[in-house]
C-alpha positions in Angstrom: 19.0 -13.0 -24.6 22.0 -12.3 -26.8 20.6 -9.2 -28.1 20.1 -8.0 -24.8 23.6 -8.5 -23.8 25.1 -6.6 -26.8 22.3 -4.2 -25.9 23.5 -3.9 -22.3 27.6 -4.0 -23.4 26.5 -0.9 -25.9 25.2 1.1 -23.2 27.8 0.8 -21.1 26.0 -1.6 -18.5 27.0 -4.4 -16.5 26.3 -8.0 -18.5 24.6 -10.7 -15.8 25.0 -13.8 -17.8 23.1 -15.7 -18.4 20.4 -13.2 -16.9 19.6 -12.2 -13.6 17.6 -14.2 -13.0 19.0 -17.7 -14.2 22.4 -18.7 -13.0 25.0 -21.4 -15.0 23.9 -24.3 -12.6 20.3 -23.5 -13.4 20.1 -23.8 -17.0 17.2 -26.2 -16.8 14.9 -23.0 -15.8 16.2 -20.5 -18.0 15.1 -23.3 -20.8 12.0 -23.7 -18.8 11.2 -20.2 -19.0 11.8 -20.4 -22.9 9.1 -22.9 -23.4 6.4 -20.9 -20.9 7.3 -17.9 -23.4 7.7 -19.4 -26.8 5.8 -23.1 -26.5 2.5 -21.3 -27.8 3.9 -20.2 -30.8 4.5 -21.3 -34.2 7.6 -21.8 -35.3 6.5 -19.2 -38.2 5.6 -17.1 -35.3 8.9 -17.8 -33.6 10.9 -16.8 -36.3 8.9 -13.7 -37.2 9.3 -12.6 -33.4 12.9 -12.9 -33.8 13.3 -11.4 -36.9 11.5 -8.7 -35.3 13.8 -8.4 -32.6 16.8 -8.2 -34.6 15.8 -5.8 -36.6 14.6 -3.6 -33.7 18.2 -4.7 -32.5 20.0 -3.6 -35.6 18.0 -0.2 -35.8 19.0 0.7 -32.0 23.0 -0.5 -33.2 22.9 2.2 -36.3 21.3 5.1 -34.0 24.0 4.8 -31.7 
């Protein structure tokens, strides 16, 4: 979710925070969401997905 806000912020777009979808008073469903997405995985798998996405995140940062 961070990296999509810097990803947003870098391409000149307008930052809904937390998301769209989700506001402040509804936090319990935004973390609700996080467990229907990442409650099947590993916590190995977890932080290899991350990982993943930072680097992706990193690459797309240096190309601009």
């Amino acid at each position: 979710m961070l990296l999509s806000w810097e990803k947003d912020e870098q391409c000149g777009l307008d930052v809904q925070t937390p998301t769209p979808e989700y506001k402040w008073n509804n936090l319990g469903g935004l973390y609700q969401s996080f467990y229907e997405q990442y409650g099947i995985l590993t916590l190995k798998q977890q932080e290899e997905e991350l990982t993943k996405l930072v680097r992706i995140h990193l690459f797309y940062k240096v190309k601009l």
